[in-house]
N, C-alpha and C positions, 0 to 999 in steps of 0.2 A: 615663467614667473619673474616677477619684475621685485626686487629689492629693493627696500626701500628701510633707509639707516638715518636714524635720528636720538634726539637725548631729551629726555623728561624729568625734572627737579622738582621735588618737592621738601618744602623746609632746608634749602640746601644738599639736601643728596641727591647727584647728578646719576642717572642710569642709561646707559646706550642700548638704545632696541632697535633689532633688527627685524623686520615684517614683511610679510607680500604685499605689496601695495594693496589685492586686489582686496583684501580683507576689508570690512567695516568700521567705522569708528566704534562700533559697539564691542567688537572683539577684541578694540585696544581697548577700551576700558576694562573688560573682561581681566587684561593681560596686567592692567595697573592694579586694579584691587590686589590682585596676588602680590604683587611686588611692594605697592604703599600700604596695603590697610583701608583706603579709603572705599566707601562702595560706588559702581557706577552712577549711581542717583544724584549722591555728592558732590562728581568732582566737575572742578571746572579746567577748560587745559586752554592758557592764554598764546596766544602768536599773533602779536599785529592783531587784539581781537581776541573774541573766545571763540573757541573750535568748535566748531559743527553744532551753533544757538541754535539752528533754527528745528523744530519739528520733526525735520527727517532728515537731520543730522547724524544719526546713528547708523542709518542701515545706507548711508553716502559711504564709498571706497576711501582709504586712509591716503589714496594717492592723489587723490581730487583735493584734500585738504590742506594736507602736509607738506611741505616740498623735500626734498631731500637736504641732510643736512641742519635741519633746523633744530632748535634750541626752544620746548614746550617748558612753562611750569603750568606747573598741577597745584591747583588749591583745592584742598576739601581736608575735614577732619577723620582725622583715620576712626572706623567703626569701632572699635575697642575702647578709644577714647570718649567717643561721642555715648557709649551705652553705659561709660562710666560715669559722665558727666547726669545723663538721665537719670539713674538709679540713684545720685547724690543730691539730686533735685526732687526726687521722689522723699528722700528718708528728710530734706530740710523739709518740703512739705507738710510731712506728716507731724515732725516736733512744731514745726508753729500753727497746726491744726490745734495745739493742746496749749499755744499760749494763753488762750482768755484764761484758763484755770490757774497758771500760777502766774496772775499780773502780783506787779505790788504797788497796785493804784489808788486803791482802797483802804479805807479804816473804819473800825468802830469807834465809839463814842465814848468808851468806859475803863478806864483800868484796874486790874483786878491785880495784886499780888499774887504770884508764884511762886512755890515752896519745892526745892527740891531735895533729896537725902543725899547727894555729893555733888561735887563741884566738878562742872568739865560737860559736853553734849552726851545727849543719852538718846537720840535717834537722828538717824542718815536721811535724807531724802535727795534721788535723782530725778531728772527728768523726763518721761517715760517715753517711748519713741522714737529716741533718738541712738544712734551709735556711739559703741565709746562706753557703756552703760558704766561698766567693772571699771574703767579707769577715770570715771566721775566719782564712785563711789569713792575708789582711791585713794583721790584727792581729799572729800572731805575727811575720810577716816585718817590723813596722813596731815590734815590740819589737828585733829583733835589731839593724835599721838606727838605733834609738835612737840618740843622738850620747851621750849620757849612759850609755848600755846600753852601748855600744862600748868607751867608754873607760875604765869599769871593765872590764871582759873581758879589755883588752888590759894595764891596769895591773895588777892581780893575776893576770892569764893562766890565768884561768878557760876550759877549753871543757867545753862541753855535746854531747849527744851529739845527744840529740832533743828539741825544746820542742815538748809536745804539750800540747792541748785537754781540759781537765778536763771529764768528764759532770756537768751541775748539779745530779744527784739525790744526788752526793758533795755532802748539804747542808751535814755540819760542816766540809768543809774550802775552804779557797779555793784550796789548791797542792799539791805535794810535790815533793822533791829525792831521788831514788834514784841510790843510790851514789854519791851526792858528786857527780852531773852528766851519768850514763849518761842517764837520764831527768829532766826539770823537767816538770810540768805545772801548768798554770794555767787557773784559771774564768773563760771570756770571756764565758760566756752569762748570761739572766736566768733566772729560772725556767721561765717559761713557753717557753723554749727559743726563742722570738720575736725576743730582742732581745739587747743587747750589753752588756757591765757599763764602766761609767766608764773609759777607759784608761789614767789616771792610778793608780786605783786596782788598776787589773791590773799597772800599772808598779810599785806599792810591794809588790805581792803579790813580784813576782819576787824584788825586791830581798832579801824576808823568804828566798827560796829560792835565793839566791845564797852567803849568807850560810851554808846550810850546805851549803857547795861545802868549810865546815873544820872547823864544828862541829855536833856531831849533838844534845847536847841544849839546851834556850832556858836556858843558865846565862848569867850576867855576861858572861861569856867573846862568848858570842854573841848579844848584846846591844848588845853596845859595835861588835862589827863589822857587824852592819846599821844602827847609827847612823852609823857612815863611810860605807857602803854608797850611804845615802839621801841623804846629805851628799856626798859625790862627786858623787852621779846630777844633781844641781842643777851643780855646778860645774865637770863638763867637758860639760856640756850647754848650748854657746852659741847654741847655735839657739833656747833659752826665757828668758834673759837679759832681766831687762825685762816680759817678759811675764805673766801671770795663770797658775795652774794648773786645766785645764779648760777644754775650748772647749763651745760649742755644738755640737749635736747636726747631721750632714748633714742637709738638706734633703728628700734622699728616699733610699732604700736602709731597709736596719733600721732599728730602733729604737735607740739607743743609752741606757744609761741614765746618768743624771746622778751625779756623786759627792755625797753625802751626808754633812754632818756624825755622823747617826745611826749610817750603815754603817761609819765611820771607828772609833767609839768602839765599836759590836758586836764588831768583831773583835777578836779578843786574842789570843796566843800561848800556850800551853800544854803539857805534857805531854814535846816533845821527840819523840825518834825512837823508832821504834815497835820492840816488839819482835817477835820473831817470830812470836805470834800476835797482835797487832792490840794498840789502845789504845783506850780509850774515856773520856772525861773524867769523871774521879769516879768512875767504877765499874772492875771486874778486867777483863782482857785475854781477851776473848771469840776460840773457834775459830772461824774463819774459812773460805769456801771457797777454790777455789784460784783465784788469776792468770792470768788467759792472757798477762802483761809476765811473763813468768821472770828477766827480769835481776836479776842477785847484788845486794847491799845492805841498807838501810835506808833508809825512806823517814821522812821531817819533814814534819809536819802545820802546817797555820796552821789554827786552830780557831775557829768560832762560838761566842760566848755566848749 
């Protein structure tokens, strides 16, 4: 029996194997799955060239290919990763399977006053499908409980109807306020539908959607009143008194994402309240499909640049 000693890397980790020559290329792969994770179908293993491309490359002797002493990397992604990556692509699938249902593209024609018997949101909505459900929830419930959130609500005696969960493929927008407060909805997610947006900045998002609790388009007018807004939310908010804006990121659960000086200065306010066929920044008011939210109104954009 002929030994045959060589080293295989992959991602940087160097491994020395020692083999009978007379063995297969298929039974060193055998021999890598075990070692890397990666499955035989995967991988590819370079020298001067990939090793054993051709057909009947597998069931060719490792001495025919290898020389001794030589120095393989291994590229392929390890299977554990590769089935985490699918099943992550499955469950983003399945939440923008449900985006036509909560666009915010759409509006009615009509506005109707709304009456409520206290000040502050009186229903949660997530959105369905997706992972993370409880710590979406969370969030809106831990806007509502705001001490800052509160006490504007109570001092201008804003209620809301329902603070629901924006779908993240609404990529221009961060919110919207239909009908002055029947509906508010807010972008908690990341892109990749994985992870959590900054809650500070989902905090300045509402404030922007609060604000047209009075005015529909972004004039002076309401401009001045989400600078109180934001100004307020600091100063009946003594629970952050002293403290930094932004914590660190939970330990384990989602992802959370960090606030951003860059994201701060992307977003910018534009256009105002939409008309009854849609807005689109810099360009005419494109027809639209229909809503399955029928409620009366107009909705307010917070837009991306």
């Amino acid at each position: 029996m002929s030994v045959l000693v060589f080293s295989v890397s992959h991602r940087g980790n160097a491994v020395q194997f020692s083999v009978d020559g007379a063995q297969t290329l298929g039974d060193l792969r055998q021999r890598l799955a075990q070692q890397f994770g990666v499955a035989p179908k995967q991988q590819r293993l370079l020298l001067k060239g990939e090793v054993g491309a051709s057909p009947a490359g597998d069931s060719m002797p490792i001495s025919s290919l290898i020389p001794a002493n030589s120095r393989i990397v291994l590229i392929g992604t390890p299977a554990a990763e590769l089935a985490a990556y699918l099943k992550g692509n499955e469950r983003r699938e399945e939440g923008r399977s449900n985006y036509e249902k909560y666009r915010a593209t759409t509006v009615s024609q009509t506005r109707e006053p709304i009456e409520y018997s206290e000040h502050g949101f009186l229903k949660f909505e997530t959105l369905p499908g997706l992972v993370h459900q409880a710590s979406a929830l969370a969030m809106l419930r831990r806007l509502a409980r705001d001490e800052g959130v509160r006490g504007i609500m109570r001092k201008r005696q804003y209620s809301v109807g329902v603070l629901r969960e924006l779908h993240p493929n609404e990529r221009t927008i961060l919110g919207y306020n239909r009908n002055r407060g029947q509906v508010i909805a807010l972008r908690l997610r990341t892109d990749d539908l994985e992870g959590f947006r900054d809650y500070d900045d989902v905090r300045k998002v509402l404030m922007h959607e609060l604000a047209h609790m009075v005015w529909d388009e972004h004039d002076e007018r309401f401009h001045k009143l989400n600078r109180e807004l934001c100004q307020e939310l600091d100063e009946l908010d003594w629970t952050r008194r002293g403290q930094t804006v932004g914590g660190g990121a939970p330990s384990s659960g989602p992802r959370f994402q960090q606030s951003t000086v860059e994201e701060a200065a992307s977003a910018h306010i534009d256009g105002g309240a939409l008309t009854s066929k849609g807005f689109v920044l810099g360009g005419t008011a494109p027809q639209l499909p229909p809503d399955n939210d029928t409620a009366a109104g107009q909705q307010s954009r917070r837009d991306l640049a």
